[in-house]
Structure formats: structure tokens, C-alpha cells
Phi, psi and omega in degrees: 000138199254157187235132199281132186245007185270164212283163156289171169315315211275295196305303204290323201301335187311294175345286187288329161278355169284339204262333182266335193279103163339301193276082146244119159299162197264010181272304194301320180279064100246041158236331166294294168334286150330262171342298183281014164277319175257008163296170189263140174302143142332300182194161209285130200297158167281143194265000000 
């Protein structure tokens, strides 16, 4: 069984509100940066 390892929905929307919150350390944005980074796109880029 393989374990899936990529962040949740929930963890990643956290993410992008850390990466938008102005009083966000730059430690906490690159620790968001990171999370979303490994999510999978909404959909696949155009050929």
C-alpha cells in the first residue's frame, strides 16, 4: 500500500493564506512555498 504524501486541501488553502498574510515570516513563507509545491495542479498545463 503506497502512502500518499502529498499535503491536504485543507493544509495547502492554509498555505496560500500564509503566502498572502502581509505579518507572515519569511520563515512561515517558505515553509507554505514548500507545502504547495508539492501539491498536484487542478489540471494538466496545455500542450
Amino acid at each position: 500500500m503506497a502512502i500518499d504524501k502529498r499535503p491536504s486541501k485543507k493544509v495547502a488553502s492554509d498555505a496560500g493564506k500564509t503566502l498572502q498574510n502581509p505579518n507572515s515570516t519569511k520563515r512561515d513563507k517558505e515553509l507554505a512555498a514548500s507545502i504547495l509545491a508539492n501539491r498536484e495542479p487542478k489540471r494538466k498545463p496545455a500542450k
